[in-house]
Each structure stands twice: as structure tokens, then as C-alpha cells.
FIFIBA-768418 format. One record per residue (C-alpha): x, y, z; residue number from 1. Coordinates in nm, 4 decimals. Last residue first. Example, Ala and Ser with C-alpha at 12.3 -4.5 7.8 and 13.67 -1.06 7.14 Angstrom:
BEGIN
NODE         xx         yy         zz     n
NODE     1.3670    -0.1060     0.7140     2
NODE     1.2300    -0.4500     0.7800     1
This chain:
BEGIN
NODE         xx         yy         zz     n
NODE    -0.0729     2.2214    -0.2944   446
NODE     0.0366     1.8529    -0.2607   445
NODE     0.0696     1.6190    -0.0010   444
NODE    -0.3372     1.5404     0.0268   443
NODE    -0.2725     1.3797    -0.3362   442
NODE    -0.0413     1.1220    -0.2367   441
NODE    -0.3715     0.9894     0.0010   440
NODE    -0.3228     0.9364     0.3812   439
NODE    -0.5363     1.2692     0.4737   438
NODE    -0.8023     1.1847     0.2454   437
NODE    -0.8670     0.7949     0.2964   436
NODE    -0.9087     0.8969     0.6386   435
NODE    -1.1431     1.1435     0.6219   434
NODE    -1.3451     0.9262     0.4338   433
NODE    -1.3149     0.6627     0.7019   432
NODE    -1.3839     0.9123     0.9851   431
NODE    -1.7002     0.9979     0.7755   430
NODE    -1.8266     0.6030     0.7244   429
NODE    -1.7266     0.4691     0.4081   428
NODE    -2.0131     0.2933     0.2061   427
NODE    -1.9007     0.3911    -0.1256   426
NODE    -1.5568     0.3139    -0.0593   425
NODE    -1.3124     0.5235    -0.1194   424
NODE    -1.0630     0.5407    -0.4131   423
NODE    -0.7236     0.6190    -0.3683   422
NODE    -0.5759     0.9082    -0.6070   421
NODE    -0.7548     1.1881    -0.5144   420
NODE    -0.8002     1.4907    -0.7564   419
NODE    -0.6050     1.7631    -0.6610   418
NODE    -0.5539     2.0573    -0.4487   417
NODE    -0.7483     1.8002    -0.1865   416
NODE    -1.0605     1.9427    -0.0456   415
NODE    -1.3033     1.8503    -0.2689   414
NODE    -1.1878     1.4858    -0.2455   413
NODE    -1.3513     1.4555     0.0955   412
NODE    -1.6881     1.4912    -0.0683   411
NODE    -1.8699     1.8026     0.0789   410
NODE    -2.1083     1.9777     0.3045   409
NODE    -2.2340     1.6628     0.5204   408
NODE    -1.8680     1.5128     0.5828   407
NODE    -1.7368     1.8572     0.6811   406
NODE    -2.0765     1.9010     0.8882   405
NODE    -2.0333     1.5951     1.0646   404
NODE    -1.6501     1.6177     1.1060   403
NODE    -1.6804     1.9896     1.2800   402
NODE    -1.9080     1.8212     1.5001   401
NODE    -1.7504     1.5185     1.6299   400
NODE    -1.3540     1.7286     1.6730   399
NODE    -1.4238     1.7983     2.0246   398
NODE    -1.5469     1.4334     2.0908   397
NODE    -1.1966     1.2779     1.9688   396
NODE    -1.2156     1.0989     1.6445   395
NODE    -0.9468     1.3171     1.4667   394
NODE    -0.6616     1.2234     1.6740   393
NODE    -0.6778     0.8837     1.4816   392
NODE    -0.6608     1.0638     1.1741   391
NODE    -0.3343     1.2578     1.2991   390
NODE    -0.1159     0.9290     1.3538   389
NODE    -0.2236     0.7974     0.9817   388
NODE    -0.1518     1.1337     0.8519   387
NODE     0.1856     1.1322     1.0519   386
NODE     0.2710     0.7542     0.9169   385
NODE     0.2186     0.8537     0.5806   384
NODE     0.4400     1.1573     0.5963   383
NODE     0.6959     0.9554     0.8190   382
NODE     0.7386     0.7291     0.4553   381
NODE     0.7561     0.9966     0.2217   380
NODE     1.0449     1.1349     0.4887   379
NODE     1.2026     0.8411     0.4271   378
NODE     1.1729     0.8486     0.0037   377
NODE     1.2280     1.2056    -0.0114   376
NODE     0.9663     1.4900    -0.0409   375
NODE     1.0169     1.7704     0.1893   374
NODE     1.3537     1.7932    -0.0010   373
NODE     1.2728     2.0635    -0.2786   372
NODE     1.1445     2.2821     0.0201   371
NODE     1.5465     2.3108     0.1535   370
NODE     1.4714     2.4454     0.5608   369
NODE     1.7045     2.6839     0.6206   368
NODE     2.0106     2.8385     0.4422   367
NODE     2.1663     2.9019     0.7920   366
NODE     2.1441     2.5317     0.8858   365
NODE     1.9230     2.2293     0.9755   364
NODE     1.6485     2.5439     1.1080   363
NODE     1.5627     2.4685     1.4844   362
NODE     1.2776     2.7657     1.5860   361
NODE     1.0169     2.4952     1.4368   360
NODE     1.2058     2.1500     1.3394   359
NODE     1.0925     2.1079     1.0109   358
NODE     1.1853     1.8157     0.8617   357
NODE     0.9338     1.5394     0.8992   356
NODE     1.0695     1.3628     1.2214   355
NODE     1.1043     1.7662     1.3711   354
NODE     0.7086     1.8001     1.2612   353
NODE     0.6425     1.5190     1.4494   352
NODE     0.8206     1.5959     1.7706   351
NODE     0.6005     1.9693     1.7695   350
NODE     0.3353     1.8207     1.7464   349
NODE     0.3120     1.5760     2.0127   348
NODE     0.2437     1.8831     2.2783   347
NODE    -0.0623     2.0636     2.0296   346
NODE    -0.2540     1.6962     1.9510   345
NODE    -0.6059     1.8467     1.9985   344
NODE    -0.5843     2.2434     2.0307   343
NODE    -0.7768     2.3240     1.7695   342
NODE    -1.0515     2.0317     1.7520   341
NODE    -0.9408     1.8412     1.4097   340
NODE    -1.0548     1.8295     1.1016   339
NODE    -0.9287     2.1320     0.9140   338
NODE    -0.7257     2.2866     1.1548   337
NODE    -0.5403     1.9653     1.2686   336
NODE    -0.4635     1.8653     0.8443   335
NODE    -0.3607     2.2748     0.7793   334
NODE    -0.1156     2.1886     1.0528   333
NODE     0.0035     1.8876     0.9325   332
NODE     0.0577     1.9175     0.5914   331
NODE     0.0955     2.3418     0.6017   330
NODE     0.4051     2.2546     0.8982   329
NODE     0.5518     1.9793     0.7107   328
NODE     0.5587     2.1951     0.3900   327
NODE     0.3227     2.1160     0.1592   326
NODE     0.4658     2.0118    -0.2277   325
NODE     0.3471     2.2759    -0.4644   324
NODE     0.2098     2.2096    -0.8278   323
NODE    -0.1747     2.1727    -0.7028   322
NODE    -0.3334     2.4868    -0.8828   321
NODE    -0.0751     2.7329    -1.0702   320
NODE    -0.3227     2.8895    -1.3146   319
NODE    -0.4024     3.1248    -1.0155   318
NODE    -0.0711     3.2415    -0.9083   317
NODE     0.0305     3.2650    -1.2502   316
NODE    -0.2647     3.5047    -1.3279   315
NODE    -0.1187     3.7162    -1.1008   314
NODE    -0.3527     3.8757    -0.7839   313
NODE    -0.1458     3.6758    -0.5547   312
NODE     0.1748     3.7835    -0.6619   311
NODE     0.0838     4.1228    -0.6564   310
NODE    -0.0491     4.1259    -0.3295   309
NODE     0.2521     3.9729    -0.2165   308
NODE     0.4494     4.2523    -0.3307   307
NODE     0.2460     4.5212    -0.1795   306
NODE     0.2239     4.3286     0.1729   305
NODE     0.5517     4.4029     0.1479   304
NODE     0.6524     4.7218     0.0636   303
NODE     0.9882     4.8152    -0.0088   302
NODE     0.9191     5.2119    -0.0806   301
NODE     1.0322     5.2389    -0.4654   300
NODE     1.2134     4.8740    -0.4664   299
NODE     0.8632     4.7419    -0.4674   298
NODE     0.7728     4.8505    -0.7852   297
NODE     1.0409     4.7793    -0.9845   296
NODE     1.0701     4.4288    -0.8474   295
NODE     0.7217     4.3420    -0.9577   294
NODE     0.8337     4.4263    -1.3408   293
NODE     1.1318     4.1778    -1.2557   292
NODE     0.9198     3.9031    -1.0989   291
NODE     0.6500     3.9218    -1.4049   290
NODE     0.9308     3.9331    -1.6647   289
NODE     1.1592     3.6076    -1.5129   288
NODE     0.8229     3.3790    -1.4183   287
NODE     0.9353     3.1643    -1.1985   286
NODE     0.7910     2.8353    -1.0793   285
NODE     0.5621     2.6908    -0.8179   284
NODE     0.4292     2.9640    -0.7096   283
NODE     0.3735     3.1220    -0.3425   282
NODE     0.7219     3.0729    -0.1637   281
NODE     0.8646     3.1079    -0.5264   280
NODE     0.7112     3.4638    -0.5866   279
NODE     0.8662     3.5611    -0.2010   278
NODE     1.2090     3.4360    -0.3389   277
NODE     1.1876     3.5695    -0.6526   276
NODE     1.0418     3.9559    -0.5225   275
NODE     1.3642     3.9084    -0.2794   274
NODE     1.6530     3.8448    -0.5071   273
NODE     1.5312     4.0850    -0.7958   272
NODE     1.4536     4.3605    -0.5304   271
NODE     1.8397     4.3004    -0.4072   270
NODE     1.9556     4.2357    -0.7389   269
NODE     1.8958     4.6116    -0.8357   268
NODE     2.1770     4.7413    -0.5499   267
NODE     2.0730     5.0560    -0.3243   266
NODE     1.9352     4.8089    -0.0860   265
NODE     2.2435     4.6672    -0.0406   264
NODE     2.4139     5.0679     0.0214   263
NODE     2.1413     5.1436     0.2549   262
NODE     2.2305     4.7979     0.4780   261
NODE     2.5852     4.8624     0.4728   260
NODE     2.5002     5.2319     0.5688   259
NODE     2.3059     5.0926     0.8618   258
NODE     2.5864     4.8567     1.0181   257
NODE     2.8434     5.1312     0.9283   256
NODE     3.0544     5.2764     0.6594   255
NODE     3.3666     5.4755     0.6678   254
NODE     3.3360     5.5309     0.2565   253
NODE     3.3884     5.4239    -0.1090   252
NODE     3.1205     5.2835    -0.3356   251
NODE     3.2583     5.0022    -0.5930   250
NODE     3.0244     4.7639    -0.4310   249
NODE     3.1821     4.8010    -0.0990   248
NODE     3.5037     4.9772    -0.1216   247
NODE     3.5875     5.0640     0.3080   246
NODE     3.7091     5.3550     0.4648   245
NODE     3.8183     5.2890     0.8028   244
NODE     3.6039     5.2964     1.1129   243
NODE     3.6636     4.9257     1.2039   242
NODE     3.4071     4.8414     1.5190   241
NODE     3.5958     4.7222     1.8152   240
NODE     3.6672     5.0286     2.0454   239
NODE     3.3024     5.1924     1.9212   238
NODE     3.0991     4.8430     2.0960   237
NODE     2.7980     4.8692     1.9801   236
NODE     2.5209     4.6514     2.1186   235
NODE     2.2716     4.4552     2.1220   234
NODE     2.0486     4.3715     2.3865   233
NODE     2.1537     4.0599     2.5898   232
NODE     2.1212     4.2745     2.9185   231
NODE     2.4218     4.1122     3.0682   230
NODE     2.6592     3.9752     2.8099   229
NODE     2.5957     4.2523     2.5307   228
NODE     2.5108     4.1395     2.2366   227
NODE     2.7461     4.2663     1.9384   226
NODE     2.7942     4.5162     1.6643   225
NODE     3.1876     4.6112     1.6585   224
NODE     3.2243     4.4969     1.3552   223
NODE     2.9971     4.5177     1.0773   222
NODE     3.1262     4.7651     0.8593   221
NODE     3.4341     4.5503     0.8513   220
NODE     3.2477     4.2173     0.7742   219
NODE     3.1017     4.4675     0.4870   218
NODE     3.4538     4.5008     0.3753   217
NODE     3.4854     4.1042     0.3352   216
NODE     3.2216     4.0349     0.1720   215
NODE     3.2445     4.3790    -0.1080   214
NODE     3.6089     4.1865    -0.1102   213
NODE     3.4972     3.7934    -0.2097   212
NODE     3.2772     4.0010    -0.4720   211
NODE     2.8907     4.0359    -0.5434   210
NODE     2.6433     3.9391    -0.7736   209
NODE     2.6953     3.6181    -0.8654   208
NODE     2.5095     3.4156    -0.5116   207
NODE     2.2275     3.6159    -0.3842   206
NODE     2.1239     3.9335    -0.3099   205
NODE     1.9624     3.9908     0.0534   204
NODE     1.9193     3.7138     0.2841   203
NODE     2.1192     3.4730     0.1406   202
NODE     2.4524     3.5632     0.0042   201
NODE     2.4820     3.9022     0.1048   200
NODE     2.3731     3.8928     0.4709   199
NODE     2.5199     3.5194     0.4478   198
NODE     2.8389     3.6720     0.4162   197
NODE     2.8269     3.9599     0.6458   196
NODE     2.6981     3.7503     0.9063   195
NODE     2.9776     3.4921     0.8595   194
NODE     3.2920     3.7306     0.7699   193
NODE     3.4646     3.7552     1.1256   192
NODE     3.7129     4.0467     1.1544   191
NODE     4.0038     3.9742     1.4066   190
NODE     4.1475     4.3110     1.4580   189
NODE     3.8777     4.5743     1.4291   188
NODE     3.5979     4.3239     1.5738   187
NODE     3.3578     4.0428     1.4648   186
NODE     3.3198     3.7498     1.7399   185
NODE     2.9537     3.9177     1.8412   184
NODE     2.9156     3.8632     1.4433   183
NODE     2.8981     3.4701     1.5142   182
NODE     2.5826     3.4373     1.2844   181
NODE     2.4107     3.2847     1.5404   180
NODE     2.4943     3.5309     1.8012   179
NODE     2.4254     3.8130     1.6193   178
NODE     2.0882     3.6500     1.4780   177
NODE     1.9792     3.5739     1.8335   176
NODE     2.0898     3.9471     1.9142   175
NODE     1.8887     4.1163     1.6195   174
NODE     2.0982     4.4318     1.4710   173
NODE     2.0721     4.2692     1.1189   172
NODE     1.7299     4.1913     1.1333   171
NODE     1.6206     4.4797     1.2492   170
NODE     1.8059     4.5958     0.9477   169
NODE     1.6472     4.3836     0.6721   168
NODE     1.2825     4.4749     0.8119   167
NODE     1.2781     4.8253     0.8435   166
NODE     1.4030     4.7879     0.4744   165
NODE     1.1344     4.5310     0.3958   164
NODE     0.9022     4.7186     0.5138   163
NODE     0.5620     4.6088     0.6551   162
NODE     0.3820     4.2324     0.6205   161
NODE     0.6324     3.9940     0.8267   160
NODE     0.7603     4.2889     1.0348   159
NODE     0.5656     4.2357     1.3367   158
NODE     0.6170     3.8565     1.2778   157
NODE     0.9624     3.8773     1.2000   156
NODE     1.0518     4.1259     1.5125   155
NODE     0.8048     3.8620     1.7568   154
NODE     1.0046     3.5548     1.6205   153
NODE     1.3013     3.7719     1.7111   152
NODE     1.2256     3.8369     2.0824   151
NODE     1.0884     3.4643     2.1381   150
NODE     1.4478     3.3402     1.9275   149
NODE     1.6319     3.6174     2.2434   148
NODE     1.3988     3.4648     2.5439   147
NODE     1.4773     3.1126     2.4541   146
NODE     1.8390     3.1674     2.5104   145
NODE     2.0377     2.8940     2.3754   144
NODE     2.1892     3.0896     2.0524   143
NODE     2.3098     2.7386     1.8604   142
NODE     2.0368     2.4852     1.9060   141
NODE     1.7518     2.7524     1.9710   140
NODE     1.8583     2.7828     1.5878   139
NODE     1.8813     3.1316     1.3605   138
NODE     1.7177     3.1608     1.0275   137
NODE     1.6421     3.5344     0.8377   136
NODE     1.5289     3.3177     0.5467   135
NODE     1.3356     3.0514     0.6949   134
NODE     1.1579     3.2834     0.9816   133
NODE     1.0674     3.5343     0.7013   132
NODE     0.8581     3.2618     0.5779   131
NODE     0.6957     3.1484     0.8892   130
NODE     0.6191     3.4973     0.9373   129
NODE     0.4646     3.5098     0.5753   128
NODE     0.2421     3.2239     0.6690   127
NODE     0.1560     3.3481     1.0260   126
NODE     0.0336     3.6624     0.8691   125
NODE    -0.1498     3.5242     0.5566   124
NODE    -0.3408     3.2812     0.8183   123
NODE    -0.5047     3.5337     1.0517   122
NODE    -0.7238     3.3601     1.2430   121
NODE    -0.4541     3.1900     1.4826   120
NODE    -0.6167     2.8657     1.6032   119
NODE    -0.3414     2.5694     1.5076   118
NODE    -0.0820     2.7903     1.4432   117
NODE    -0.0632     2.9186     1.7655   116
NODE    -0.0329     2.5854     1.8821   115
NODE     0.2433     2.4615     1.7020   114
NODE     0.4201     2.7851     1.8524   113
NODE     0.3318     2.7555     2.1714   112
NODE     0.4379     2.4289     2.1704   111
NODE     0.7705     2.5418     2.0163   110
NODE     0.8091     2.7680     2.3110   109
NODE     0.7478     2.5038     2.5887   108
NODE     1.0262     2.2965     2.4301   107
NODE     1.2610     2.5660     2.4126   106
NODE     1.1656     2.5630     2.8154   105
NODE     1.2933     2.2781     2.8666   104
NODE     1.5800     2.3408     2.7085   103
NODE     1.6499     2.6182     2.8921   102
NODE     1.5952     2.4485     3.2203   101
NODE     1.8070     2.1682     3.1147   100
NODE     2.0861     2.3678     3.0393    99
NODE     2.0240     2.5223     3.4282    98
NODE     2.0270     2.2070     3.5723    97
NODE     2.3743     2.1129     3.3910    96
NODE     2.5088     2.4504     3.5460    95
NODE     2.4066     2.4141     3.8573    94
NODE     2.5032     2.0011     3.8800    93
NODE     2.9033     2.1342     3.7383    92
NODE     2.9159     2.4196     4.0305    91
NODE     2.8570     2.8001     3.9154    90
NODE     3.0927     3.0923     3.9472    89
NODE     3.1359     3.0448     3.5114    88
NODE     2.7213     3.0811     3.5553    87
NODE     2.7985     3.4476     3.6622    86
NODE     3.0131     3.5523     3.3939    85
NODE     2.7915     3.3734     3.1341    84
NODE     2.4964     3.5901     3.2207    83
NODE     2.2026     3.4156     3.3332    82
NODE     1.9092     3.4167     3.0429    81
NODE     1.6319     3.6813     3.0151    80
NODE     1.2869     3.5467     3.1216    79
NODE     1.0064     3.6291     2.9046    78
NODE     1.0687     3.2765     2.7219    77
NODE     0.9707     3.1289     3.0710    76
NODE     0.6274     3.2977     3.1017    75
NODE     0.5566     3.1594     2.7268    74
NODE     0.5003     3.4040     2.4641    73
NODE     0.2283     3.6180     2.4258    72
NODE     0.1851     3.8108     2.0306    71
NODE     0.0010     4.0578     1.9642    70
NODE    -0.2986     3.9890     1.7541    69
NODE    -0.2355     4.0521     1.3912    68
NODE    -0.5528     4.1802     1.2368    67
NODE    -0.6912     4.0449     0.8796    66
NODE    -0.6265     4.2775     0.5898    65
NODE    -0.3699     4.0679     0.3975    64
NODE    -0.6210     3.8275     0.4019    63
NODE    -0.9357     3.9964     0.2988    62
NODE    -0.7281     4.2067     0.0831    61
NODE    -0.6652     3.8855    -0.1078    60
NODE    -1.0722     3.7333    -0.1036    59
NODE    -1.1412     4.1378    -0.2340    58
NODE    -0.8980     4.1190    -0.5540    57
NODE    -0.9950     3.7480    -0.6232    56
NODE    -1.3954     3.7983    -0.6194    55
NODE    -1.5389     3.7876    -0.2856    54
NODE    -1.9514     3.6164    -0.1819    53
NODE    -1.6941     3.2635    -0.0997    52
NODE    -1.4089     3.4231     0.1259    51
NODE    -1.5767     3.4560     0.4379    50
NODE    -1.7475     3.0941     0.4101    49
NODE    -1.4274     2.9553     0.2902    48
NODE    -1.2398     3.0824     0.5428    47
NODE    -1.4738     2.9678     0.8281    46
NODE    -1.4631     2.6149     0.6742    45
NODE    -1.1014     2.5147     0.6544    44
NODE    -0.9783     2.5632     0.3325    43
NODE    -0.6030     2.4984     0.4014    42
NODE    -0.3021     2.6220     0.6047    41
NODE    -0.2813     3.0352     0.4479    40
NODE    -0.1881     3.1943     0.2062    39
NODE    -0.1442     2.8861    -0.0591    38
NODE    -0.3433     2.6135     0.0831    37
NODE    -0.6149     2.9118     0.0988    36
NODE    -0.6014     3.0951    -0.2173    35
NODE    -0.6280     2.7505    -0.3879    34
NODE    -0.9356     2.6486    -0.1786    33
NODE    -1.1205     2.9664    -0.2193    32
NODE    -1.0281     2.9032    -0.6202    31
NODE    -1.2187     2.5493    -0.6128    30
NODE    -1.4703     2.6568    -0.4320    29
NODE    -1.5254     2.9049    -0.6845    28
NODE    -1.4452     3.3088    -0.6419    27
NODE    -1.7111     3.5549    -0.6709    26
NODE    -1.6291     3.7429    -1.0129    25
NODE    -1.4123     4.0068    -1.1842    24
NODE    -1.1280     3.8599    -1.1106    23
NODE    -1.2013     3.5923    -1.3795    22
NODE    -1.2464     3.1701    -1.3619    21
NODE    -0.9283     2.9649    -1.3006    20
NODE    -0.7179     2.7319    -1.5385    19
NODE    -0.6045     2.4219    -1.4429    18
NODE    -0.3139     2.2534    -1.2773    17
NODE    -0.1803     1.9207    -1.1774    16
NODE    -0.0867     1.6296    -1.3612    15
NODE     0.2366     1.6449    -1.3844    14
NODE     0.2680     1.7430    -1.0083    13
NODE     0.0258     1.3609    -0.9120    12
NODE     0.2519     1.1065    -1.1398    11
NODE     0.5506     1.0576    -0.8548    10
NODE     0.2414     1.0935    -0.5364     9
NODE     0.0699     0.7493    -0.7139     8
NODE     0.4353     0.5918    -0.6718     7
NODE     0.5032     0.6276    -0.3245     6
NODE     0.1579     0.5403    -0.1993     5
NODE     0.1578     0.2281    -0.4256     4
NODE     0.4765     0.1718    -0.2333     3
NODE     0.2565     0.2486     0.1214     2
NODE     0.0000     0.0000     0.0000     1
């Protein structure tokens, strides 16, 4: 079964796709659905019903429109961490109680997370902070200080739909990116490239369009910025930082951490760089002219929510039905928020979504989670098992009457990006049907 599992998902992307109806009128099922595994974790029934009298234009303001609640972290990941000068005075047992204090309480702050997700109304949001959370990455694993990943996840999701200017250098000055990044290492005499590598590299322009020396002088214009030990706020420290005049990008001058970040965004492939990666997170492949004319635009004020309105208004966007793998997080997520009772499963998942790749708040590495390998032939295998795992969640009380209308409204396969692959019984009871859905190749796909 599982083989025939394998092989049914290998045929499903070159089959996907269709053409979708005009702007101009109320959207389809079939488009609320698309809109939905796309911006947001699936088309779970009170989206559907808000989004079903809109045409396109209205269903995306809709989204980009809903509030942001602020954000309430954990009572431990409020909690700044022990300075390292006064844990040095500590015994061995102190010190190996406290690592397993923060630990612990990393734990507790990917639960929150999971759950959040689970209930948070406003979809769009949480997807683009998940988003800016793979491209600006840093690990619990390497900054261990739950407060300082709580403090950035809160910068990225404030940020998620503003400026990506404000953006780029909060990011920059974060302490859990500081740390991760090793810049708190970087000084006058003893320059340390990482941050300004990957700063280039990864978060801003990518690979081909700058030197080994524009790397290497914006390490310079970096130093100096650090965390300090006790308040872990950043910091500049004047004695270390380089004030020289450095050649970055053929521009000469004493630059600093904010003039590094005015001269990248003074550079054409960093709107190229970003408009493709945001066009990629929502379509399955590039379209050169469409991501250069939306580049124009938003290197004018750096807006957003403006460039992902674009992108979801494009008739690529909508032609592009089922040609996306889901990420872990949309699979089982989107899976829990569609059938299950909200908060049903929320300490598990967490472990699950580690076994299928992504490891909330613990990237693999700087470049993040690599979409093109949520799809492998072990991690095919845990998908299987974690739809089989969810289902059974599904048949708690809680979850009764959101299964009775689901069942009553619709045939399963209406839910799927594409048709299903597995056929279902006539006779299938609703938890059956369900089943059948959530453990079928074409559930995976987006």
C-alpha cells in the first residue's frame, strides 16, 4: 500500500493545474481552496465561508487585511538568560540544571508555537512569518536563550507584512541573529565574515552578484555590533568596530551597520533576489518578466504586503493549482485545523514536525529548511505515518461536530488541491473518508 503510496504521489505534479475563472467574479470553491493552501493552512470552513460572496482582488485584501494579535510568549521565554560571567561561578550540577531548564523551556516555546498555528485567524500573517523565519534563520540549538528566538520571532512577525528595509536591518541588529551568525566574534582586529556573508549571500542578493572583497569590507562595517553579556540587547561596541574607509560595491566610505544595509538596498539584485524568493514561496515556478516588473515597484518604498499582493492577484498564481509540495508545517497543521478540535494533539506536534523536517525555531542550517527535499523516500514514509497518527486524533469528541458538517457539506476529495488518487468506498463512514483523504499522495500537494 505504502509503495503504491510512493508511486501514485511521482505522477500527481504532472498532472496538476487548471485554469481559473475571472477577477471580476465571486471566487469558486475550487479558487477559495487555492487561495487558501497557498496563504494560508487549508480551506477550513470559516475561510471559505468569508471568502466565498469575494472575487480574487477582495478574497486577497481579505487576508492581507486580517488583524495581527500581539503576540504572548511563554512565562519562561520572558525570562532573560544568566549571564555567562555568573554561571562560570557556578558548580558542574548548577550549570547542567540550568541547560536543562532552557531546554525545557525551548520545548514550551515550540508548543506555543504549534499551537498558535493551530487557532490563529489570521493565516497570511503566520504564513509570511513562517517565511521570514526561513530566510532570516537562527537555531535555539546554537543561541540557547529562549527569550532572544521569542524576541526575534516577535521582530519577524511584526515585520512579516511592513518594510522590507525596516525589516532587513532589524534583522541585522537582532541578538539571536548576532549570536548565530557569530558577528559578536567580529571586531577591528580579528574580523569575522559569517553575518556579512550570508547577509549578502542569502538574505539579501544572492550568489553572482557580489565580490569575495564587497564580503569582506562589509564584515568591517559590521564589527563592533554585538550582544551585550548582561542585558543581551545589542550593542555597539566603538573600540571594536573598524572605522576605516571601506570599497563596498565600488562605493567608497567609513561605513556602518546601517550604511551597509542602505548601500544593499541601493543594489537592483536586491529587489530581484527578494520579489523571486517571495514569488517562489507562493508559485511553483518563476516567471523572469513578471518578478522583474514586480521588483520595480517594490524597490520604490519596499513594501511588502504590496508585493505579495501582486503575486497573488497574477494570473500565474491562479493557473498554478496543485504544483506545490506542503511543507511539514501546512501538511500537518492545515490537516489539525481542518478536522481536528484546535488544540487536539498541540504537545506531540512539535516531535512530528522535527521527524518530517521542520524542526520549528531549529532550522538544519543558515540556508534553512530546503522545500525541494520535503519529499524524499524516508520522509515519504513519516508523511504517511503522521496522517495515519493525525486521523486517529481526529475521532476525539471535540472534533464530532466539525466532522459531521465537513462530511455533510462536501466529498472529501473537494478538499485536496487535486483529484484523489485512492478510491473510497461507497459505504465509508465519515472518519473513514477522512481517512482515505489525509493518507492519500494527493493530500501532499498544494
Amino acid at each position: 500500500m505504502r509503495a503504491l503510496w510512493a508511486f501514485s504521489f511521482c505522477v500527481l505534479l504532472a498532472l496538476a493545474g487548471t485554469g481559473l475563472a475571472s477577477t471580476a467574479f465571486a471566487l469558486e470553491f475550487q479558487e477559495a481552496r487555492h487561495l487558501l493552501l497557498r496563504a494560508g493552512f487549508g480551506p477550513e470552513r470559516r475561510m471559505v465561508e468569508a471568502l466565498a460572496p469575494l472575487n480574487r482582488q477582495d478574497a486577497v485584501e481579505l487576508l492581507l487585511g486580517e488583524p495581527a494579535p500581539a503576540l504572548a510568549f511563554p512565562a519562561c521565554a520572558q525570562v532573560p538568560a544568566v549571564p555567562q560571567k555568573l554561571r562560570s561561578k557556578w558548580s558542574r550540577d548548577e550549570r547542567r540544571a540550568y541547560r536543562k531548564v532552557q531546554r525545557q523551556c525551548g520545548g514550551k516555546l515550540k508548543e506555543w508555537y504549534t499551537a498558535r498555528l493551530l487557532v490563529g485567524k489570521s493565516v497570511l500573517h503566520e504564513q509570511m512569518t513562517l517565511f521570514w523565519h526561513n530566510h532570516f534563520t537562527s537555531s535555539l540549538r546554537k543561541v540557547r536563550d529562549p527569550q532572544l528566538i521569542a524576541n526575534q520571532h516577535r521582530m519577524l512577525y511584526e515585520g512579516a507584512l511592513g518594510h522590507f528595509d525596516e525589516l532587513l536591518l532589524a534583522a541585522v541588529r537582532d541578538p539571536a541573529l548576532l549570536l548565530y551568525l557569530d558577528n559578536v566574534n567580529n571586531r577591528k582586529r580579528k574580523p569575522n565574515e559569517n553575518l556579512a556573508r550570508e547577509l549578502l549571500e542569502l538574505f539579501t542578493m544572492g550568489e553572482g552578484h557580489y565580490s569575495e572583497q564587497d564580503i569582506r569590507e562589509s564584515a568591517r562595517a559590521l564589527t563592533g555590533l554585538a550582544v551585550d553579556p548582561v542585558s543581551r540587547a545589542t550593542r555597539f561596541y566603538r573600540k571594536r568596530h573598524d572605522n576605516g574607509v571601506k570599497t563596498i560595491f565600488g562605493s567608497a566610505g567609513r561605513y556602518d551597520s546601517r550604511q551597509l544595509v542602505d548601500l544593499i538596498l541601493r543594489q537592483p539584485a536586491t529587489a530581484e533576489y527578494i520579489t523571486r524568493e517571495l514569488w517562489l514561496n507562493f508559485v511553483s515556478e518563476p516567471d523572469e518578466m513578471q518578478i522583474r516588473q514586480l521588483a520595480s515597484e517594490f524597490k520604490h518604498d519596499w513594501d511588502i504586503a504590496q508585493l505579495v499582493r501582486g503575486i497573488l492577484l497574477s494570473e500565474a498564481f491562479w493557473r498554478d493549482q496543485g504544483r506545490m509540495v506542503k511543507s511539514p508545517v501546512e501538511l500537518v497543521i492545515g490537516s489539525v485545523r481542518l478536522f481536528g478540535s484546535g488544540t487536539m494533539l498541540s504537545k506531540g506536534l512539535p516531535g512530528l514536525l522535527r521527524r518530517m523536517g521542520q524542526d520549528l525555531f531549529d532550522p538544519p542550517n543558515v540556508k534553512g529548511w530546503a522545500v525541494d527535499e520535503w519529499i524524499g523516500p524516508s520522509r515519504m514514509l513519516i508523511r504517511v505515518v503522521a496522517g495515519e497518527r493525525l486521523v486517529r486524533g481526529f475521532s476525539d469528541e471535540a472534533s464530532a461536530p466539525q466532522l459531521a458538517y465537513l462530511c455533510a457539506e462536501r466529498d472529501m476529495a473537494d478538499f485536496g488541491a487535486v483529484p484523489s488518487v485512492v478510491a473510497t468506498e461507497p459505504d465509508s463512514d465519515c472518519q473513514q473518508r477522512i481517512e482515505a483523504l489525509v493518507t492519500d499522495p494527493a493530500w501532499q500537494l498544494k
